[in-house]
DSSP file (Angstrom, degrees, kcal/mol; ACC not computed):
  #  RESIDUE AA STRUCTURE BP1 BP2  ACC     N-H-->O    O-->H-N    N-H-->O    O-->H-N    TCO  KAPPA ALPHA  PHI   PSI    X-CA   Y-CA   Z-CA
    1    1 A X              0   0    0      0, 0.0     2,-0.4     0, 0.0    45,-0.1   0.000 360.0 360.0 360.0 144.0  103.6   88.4  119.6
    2    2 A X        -     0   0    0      1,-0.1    61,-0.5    43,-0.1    60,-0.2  -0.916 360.0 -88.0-117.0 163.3  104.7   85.3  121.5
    3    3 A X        -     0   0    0     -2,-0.4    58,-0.2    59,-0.2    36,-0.2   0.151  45.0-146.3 -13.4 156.5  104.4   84.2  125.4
    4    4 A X  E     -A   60   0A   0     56,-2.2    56,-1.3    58,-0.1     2,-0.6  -0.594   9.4-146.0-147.0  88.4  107.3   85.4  127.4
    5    5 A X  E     -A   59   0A   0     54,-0.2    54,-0.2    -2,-0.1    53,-0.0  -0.239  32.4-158.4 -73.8 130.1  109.0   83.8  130.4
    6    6 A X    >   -     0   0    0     52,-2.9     3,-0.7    -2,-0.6     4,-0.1   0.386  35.0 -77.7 -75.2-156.9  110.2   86.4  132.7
    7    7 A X  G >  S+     0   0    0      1,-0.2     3,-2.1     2,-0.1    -1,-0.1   0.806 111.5  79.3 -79.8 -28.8  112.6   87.1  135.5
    8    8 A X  G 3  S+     0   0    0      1,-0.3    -1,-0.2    49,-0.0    93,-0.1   0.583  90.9  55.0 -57.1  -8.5  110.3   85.1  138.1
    9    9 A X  G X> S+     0   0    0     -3,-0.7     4,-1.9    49,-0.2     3,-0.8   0.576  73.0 122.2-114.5   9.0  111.7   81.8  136.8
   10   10 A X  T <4 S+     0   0    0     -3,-2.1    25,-0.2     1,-0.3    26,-0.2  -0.350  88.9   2.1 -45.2 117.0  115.1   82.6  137.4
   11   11 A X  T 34 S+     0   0    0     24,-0.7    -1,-0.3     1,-0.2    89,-0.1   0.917 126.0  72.1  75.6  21.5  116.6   79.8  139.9
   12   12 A X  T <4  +     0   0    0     -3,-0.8    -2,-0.2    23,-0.8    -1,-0.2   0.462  55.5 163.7-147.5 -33.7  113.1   77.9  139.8
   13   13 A X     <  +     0   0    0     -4,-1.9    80,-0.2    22,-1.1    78,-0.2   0.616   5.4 165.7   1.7  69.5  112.8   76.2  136.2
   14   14 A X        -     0   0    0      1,-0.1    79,-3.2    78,-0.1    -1,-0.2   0.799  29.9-153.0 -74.9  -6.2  109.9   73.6  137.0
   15   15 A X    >>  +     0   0    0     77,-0.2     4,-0.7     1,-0.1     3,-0.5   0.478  49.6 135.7  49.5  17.4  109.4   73.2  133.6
   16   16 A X  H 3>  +     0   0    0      1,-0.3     4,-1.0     2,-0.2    -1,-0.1   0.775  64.7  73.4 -78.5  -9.7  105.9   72.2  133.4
   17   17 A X  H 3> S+     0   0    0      2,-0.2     4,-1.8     1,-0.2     3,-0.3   0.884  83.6  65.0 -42.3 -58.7  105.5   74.4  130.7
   18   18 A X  H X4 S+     0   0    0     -3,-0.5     3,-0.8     1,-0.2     6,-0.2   0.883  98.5  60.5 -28.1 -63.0  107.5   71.9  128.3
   19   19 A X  H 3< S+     0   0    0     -4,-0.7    -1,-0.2     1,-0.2    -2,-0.2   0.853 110.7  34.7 -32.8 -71.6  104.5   69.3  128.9
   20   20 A X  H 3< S+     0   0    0     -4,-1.0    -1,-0.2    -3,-0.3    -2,-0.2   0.639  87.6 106.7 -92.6 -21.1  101.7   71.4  127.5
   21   21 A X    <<  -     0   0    0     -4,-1.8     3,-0.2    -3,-0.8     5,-0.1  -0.419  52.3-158.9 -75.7 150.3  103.5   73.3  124.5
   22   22 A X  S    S+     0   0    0      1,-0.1    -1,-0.2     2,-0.1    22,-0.1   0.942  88.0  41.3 -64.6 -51.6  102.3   71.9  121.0
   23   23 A X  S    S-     0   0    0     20,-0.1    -1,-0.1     1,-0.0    -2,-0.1   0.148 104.1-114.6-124.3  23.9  104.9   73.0  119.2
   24   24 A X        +     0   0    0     -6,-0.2    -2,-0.1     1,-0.2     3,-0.1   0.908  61.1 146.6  69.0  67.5  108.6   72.5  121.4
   25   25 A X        +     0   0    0     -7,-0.2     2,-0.6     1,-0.1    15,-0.4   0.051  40.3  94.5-118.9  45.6  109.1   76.5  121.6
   26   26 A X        -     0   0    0     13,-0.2    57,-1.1    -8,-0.1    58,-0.6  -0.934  51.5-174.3-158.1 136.4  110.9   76.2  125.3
   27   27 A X  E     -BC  38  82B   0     11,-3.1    11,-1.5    -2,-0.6     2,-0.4  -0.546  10.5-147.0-106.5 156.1  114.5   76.1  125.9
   28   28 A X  E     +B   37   0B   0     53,-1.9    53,-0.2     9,-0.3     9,-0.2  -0.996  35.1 110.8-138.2 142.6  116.1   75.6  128.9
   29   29 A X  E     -B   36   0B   0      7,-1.5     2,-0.9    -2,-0.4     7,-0.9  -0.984  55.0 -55.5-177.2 165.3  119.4   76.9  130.1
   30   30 A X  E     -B   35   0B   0     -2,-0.2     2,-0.5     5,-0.2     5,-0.2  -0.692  27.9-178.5-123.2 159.7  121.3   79.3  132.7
   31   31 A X  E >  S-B   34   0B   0      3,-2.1     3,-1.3    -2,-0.9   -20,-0.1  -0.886  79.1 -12.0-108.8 119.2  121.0   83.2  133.5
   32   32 A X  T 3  S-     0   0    0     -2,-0.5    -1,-0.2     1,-0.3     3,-0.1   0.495 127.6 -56.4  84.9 -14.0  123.3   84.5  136.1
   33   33 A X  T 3  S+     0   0    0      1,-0.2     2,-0.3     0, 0.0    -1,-0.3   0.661 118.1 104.2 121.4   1.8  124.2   81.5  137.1
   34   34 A X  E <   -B   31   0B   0     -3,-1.3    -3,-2.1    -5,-0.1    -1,-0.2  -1.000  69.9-111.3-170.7  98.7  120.4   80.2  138.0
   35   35 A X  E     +B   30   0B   0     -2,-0.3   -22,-1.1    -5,-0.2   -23,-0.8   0.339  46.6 152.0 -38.0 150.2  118.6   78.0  135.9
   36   36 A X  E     -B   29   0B   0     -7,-0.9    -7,-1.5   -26,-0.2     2,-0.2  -0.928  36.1-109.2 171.9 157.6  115.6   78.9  134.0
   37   37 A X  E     -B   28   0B   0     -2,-0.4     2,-0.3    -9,-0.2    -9,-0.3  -0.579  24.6-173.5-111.0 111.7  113.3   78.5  131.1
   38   38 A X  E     -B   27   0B   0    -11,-1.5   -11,-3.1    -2,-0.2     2,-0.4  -0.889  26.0-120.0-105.7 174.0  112.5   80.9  127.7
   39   39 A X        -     0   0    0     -2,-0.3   -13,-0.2   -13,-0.2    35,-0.2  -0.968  16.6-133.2-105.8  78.3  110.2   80.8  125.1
   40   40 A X     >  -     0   0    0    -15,-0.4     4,-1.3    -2,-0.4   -37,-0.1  -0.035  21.5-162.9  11.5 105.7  111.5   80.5  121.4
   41   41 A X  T  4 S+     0   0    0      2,-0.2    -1,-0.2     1,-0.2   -16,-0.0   0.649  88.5  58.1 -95.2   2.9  109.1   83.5  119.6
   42   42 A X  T  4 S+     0   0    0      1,-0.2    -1,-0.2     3,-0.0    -2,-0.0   0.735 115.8  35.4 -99.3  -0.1  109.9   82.1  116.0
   43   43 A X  T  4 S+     0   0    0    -18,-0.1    -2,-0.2     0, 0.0     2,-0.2   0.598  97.8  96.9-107.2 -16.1  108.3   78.6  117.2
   44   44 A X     <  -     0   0    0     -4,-1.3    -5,-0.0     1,-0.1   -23,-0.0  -0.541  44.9-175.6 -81.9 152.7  105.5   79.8  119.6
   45   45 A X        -     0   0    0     -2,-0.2    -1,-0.1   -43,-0.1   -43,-0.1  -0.129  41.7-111.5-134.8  38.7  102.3   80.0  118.2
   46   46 A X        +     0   0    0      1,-0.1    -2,-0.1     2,-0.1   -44,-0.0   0.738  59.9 148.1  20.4  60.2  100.3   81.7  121.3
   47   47 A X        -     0   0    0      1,-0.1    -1,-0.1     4,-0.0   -45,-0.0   0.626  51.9-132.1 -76.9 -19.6   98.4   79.1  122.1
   48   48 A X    >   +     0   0    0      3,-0.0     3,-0.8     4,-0.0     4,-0.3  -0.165  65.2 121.9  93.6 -48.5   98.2   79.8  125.5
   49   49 A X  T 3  S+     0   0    0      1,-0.3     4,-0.4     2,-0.1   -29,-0.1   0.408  71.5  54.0 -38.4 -25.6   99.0   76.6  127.0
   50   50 A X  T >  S+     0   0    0      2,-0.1     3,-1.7     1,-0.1     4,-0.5   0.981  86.9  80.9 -27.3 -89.9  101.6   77.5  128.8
   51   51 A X  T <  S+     0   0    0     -3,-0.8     3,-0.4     1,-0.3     6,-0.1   0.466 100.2  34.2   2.0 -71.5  100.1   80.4  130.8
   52   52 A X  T 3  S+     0   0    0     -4,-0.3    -1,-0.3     1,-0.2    -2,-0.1   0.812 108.5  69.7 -89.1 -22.8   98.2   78.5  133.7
   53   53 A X  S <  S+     0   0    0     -3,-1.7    -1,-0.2    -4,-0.4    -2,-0.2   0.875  71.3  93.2 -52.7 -66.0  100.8   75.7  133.9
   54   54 A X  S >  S-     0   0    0     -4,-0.5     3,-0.8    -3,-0.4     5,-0.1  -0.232  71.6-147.3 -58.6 125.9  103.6   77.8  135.4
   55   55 A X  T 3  S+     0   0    0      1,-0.2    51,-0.3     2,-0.1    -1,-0.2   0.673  94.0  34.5 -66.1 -31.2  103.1   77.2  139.3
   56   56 A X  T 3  S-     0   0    0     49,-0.1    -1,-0.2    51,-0.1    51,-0.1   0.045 109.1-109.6-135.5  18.2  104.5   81.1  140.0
   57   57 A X    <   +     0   0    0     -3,-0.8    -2,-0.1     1,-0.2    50,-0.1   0.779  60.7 154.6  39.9  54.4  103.2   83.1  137.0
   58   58 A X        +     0   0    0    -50,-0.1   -52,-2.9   -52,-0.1     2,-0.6  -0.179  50.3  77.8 -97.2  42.5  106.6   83.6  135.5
   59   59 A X  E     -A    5   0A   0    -54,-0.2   -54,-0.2    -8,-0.1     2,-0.1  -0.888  59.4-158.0-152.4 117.8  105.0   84.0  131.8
   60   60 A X  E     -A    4   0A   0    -56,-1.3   -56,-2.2    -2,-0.6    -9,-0.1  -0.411  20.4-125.4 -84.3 162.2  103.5   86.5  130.4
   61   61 A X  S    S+     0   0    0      1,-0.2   -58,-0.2   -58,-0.2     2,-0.1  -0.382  88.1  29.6-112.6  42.4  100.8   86.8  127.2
   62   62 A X  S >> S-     0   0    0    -60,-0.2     3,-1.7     1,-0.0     4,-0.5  -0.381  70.0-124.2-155.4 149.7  102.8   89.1  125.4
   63   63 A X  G >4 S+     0   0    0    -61,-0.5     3,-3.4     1,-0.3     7,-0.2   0.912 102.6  64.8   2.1 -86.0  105.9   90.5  124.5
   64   64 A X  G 34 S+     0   0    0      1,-0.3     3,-0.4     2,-0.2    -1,-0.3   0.624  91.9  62.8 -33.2 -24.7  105.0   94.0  125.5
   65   65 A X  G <4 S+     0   0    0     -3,-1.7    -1,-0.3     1,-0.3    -2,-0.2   0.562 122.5  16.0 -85.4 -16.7  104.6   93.3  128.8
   66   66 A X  S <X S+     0   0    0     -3,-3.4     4,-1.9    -4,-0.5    -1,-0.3  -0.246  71.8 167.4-138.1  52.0  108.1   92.3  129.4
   67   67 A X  H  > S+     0   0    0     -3,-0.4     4,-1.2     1,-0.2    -3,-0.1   0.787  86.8  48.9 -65.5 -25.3  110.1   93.9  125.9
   68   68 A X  H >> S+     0   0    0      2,-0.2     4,-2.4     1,-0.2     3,-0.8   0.981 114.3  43.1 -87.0 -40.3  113.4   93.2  127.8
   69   69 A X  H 3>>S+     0   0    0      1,-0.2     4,-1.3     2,-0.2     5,-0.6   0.750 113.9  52.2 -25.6 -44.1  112.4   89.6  128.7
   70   70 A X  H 3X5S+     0   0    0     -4,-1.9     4,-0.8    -7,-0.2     3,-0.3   0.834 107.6  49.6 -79.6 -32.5  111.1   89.3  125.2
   71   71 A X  H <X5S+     0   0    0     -4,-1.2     4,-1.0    -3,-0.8    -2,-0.2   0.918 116.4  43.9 -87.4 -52.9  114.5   90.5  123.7
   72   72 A X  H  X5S+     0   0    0     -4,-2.4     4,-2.1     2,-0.2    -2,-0.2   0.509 107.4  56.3 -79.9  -1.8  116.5   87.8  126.0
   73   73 A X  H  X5S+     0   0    0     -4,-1.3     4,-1.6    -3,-0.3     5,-0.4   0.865 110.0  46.5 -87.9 -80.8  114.1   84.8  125.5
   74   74 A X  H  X<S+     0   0    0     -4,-0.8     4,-0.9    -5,-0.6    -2,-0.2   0.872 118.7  43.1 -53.8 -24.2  114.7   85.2  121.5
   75   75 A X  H  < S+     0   0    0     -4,-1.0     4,-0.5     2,-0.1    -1,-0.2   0.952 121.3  40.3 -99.4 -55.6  118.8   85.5  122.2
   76   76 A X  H >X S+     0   0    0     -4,-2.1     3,-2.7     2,-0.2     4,-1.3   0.870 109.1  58.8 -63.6 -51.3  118.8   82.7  124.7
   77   77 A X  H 3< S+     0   0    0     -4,-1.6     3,-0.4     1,-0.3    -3,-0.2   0.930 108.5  53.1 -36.6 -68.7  116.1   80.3  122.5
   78   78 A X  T 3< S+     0   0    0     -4,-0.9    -1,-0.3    -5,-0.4    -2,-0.2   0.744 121.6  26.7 -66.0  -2.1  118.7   80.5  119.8
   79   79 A X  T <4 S+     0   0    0     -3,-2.7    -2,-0.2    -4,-0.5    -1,-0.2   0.842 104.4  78.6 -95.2 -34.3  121.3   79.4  122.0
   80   80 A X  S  < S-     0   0    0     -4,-1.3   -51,-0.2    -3,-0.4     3,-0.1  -0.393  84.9 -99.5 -88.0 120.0  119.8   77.3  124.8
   81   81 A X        -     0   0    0    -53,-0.2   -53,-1.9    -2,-0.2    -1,-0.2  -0.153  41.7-102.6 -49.2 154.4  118.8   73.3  124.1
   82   82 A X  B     -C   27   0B   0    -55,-0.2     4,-0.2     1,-0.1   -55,-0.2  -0.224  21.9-142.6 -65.9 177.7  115.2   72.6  123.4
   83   83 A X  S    S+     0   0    0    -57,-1.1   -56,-0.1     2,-0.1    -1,-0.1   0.657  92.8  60.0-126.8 -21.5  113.9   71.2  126.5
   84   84 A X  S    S+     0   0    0    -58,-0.6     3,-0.2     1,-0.2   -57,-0.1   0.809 116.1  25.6 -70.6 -26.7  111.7   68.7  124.4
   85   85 A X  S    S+     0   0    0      1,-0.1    -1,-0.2   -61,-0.0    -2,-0.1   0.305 127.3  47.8 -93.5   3.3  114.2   66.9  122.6
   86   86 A X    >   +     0   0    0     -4,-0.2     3,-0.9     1,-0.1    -1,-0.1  -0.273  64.8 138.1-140.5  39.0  116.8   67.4  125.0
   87   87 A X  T 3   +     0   0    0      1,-0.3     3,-0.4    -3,-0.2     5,-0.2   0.353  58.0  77.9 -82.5  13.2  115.1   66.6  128.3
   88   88 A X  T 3  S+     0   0    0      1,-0.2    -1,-0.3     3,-0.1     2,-0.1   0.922  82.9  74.9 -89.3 -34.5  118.1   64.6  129.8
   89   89 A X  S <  S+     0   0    0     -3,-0.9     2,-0.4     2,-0.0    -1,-0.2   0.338 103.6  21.2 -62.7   7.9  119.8   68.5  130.6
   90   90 A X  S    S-     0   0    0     -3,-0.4     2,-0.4    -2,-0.1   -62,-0.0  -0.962  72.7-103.6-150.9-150.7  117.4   69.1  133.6
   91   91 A X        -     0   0    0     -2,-0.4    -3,-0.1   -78,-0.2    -2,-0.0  -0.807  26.0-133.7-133.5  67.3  115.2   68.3  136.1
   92   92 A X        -     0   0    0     -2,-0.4     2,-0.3    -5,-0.2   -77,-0.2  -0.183  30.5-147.7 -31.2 117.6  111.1   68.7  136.0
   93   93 A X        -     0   0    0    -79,-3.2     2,-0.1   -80,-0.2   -77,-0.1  -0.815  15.9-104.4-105.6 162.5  110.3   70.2  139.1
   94   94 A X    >   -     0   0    0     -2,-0.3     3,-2.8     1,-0.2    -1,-0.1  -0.367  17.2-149.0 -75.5 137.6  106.8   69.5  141.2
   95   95 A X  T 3  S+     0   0    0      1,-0.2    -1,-0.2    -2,-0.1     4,-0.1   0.446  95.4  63.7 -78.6  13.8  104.7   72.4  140.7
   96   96 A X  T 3  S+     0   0    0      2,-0.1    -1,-0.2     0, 0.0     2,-0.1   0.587  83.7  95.5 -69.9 -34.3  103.3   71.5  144.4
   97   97 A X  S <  S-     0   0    0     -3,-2.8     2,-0.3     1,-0.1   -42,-0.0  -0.502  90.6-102.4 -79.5 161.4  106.6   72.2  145.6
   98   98 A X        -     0   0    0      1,-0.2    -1,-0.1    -2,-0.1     4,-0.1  -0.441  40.6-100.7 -60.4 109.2  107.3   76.1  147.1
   99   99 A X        -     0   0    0     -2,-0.3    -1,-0.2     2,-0.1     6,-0.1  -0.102  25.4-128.1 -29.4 108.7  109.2   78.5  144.9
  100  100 A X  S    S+     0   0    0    -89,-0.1     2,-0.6     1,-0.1    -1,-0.1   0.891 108.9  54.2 -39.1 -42.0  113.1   78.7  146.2
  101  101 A X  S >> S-     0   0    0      1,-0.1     3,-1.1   -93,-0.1     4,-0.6  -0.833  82.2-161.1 -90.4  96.4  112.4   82.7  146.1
  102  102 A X  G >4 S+     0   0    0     -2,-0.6     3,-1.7     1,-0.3    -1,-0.1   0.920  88.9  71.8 -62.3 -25.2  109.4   83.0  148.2
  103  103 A X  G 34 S+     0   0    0      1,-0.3    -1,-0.3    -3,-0.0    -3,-0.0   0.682  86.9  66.2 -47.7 -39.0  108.8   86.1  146.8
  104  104 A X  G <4 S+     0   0    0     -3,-1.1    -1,-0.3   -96,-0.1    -2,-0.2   0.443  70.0 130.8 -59.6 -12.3  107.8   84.1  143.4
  105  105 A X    <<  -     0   0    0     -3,-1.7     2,-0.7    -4,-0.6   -49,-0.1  -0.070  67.9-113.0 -54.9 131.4  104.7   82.6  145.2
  106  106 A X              0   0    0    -51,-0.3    -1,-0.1     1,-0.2   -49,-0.1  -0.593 360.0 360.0 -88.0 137.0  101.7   83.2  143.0
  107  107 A X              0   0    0     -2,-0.7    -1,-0.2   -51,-0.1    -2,-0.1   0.364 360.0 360.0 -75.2 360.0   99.3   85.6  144.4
């Protein structure tokens, strides 16, 4: 089972996730139109690191928790640049700054 970025990072991508994974599993690209983040499951190695990093607690610890998430993360990761080797295609945002969606605010 790998980490799973969810629907909450839709239109928010801060990336800070990138920073902390060991092993480059997160891609970046857009859904809908609205930038955003997945998680590559044949390179994550559940380390965790990720997890507390996301400013709005758009990632989940497993698969299961999100199965449709989980499905589009693995079809987008194979499409989507890596966001470690390929960092000139966005924008780190500060994870101080307020969620676009206030509704993403972590509780």
């Amino acid at each position: 089972m790998s980490y799973v970025i969810i629907g909450k990072c839709l239109g928010e991508r801060y990336g800070s996730c990138v920073d902390v994974c060991p092993v480059e599993a997160m891609h970046y690209g857009d859904h809908e139109g609205q930038p955003m983040m997945v998680i590559n499951p044949d390179t994550c190695i559940d380390c965790g690191a990720c997890l507390p990093e996301c400013p709005i607690a758009a990632i989940v610890d497993s698969e299961d928790q999100a199965p449709d998430w989980g499905e589009y993360n693995k079809a987008a990761a194979a499409m989507w640049p890596n966001a470690s080797t390929q960092k000139g295609g966005w924008e780190h945002r500060d994870p101080s700054e307020a969620p676009h969606n206030p509704e993403n605010a972590k509780k």
